[in-house]
C-alpha positions in Angstrom: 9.5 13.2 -27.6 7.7 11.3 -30.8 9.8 9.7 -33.1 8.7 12.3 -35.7 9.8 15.0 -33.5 13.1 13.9 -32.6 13.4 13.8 -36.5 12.6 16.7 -37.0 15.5 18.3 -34.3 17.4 16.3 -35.8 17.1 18.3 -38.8 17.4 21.2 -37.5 20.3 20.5 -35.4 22.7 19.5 -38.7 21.4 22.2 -40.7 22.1 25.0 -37.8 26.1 23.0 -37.2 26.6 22.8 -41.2 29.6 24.1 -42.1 30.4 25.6 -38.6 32.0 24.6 -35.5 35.4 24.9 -34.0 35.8 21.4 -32.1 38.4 24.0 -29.2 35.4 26.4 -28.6 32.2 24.5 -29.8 32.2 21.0 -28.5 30.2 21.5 -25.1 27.5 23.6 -26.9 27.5 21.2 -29.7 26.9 18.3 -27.7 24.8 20.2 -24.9 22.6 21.3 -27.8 22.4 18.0 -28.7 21.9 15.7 -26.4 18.9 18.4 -25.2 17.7 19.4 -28.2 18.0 16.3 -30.3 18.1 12.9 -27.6 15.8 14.9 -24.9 17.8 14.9 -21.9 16.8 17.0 -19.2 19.7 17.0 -17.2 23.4 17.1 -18.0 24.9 17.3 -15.1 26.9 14.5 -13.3 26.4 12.8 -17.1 28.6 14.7 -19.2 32.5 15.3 -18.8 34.1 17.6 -20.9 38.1 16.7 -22.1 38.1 14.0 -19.6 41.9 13.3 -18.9 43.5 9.4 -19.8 47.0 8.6 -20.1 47.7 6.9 -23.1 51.5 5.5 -24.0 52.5 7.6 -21.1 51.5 10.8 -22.3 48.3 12.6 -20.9 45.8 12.9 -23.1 41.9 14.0 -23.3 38.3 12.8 -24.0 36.1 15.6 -25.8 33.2 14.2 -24.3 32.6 11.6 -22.0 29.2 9.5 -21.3 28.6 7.2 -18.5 25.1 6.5 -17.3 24.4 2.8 -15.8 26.3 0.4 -17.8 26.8 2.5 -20.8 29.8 5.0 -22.0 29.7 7.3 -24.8 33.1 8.6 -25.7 32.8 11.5 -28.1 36.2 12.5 -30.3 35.6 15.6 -32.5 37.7 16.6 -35.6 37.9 20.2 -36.8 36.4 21.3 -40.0 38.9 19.5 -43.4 39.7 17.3 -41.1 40.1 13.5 -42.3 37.4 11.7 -40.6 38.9 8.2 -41.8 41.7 8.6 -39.9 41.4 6.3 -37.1 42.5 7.7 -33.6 44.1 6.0 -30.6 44.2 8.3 -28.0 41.5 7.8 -25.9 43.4 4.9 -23.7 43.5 1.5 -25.1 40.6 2.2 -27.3 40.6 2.5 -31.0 38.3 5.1 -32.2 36.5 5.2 -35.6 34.0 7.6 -37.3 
């Protein structure tokens, strides 16, 4: 994928998710959609882990969406539309999550 085409899903991947999305229902075809779509990959797979569980203070928590290929993680939190996005979030272990 050019540069200029990965641009141009880009584009079409926030206009089709404007305004819509329940993060409960949503979040694996949102990121399915684009991590395919958008970043190319082929196959998901073994890649992707949907509400991965972590304890955190004791209590079970869970990822949305959780990365890990070679020596890289990609932890995903969604919000629900009106939701404060400045908030910041610690429930995803002992890390501190920001927008």
């Amino acid at each position: 994928m050019t540069d200029k085409e990965q641009k141009k899903a880009a584009k079409e991947f926030a206009a089709y998710w404007k305004d819509k999305g329940s993060e409960k229902s949503d979040t694996q075809t949102y990121c399915n959609q684009l991590l395919t779509d958008v970043f190319g990959a082929e196959k998901l797979t073994g890649l992707v882990k949907y509400e991965k569980p972590v304890i955190v203070d004791g209590n079970q928590k869970y990822i949305d969406v959780y990365i890990r290929h070679d020596n890289v993680t990609i932890i995903v939190e969604q919000k629900s539309l009106g939701k404060d996005f400045t908030e910041k979030l610690h429930q995803s272990g002992d890390i501190m999550l920001f927008n």
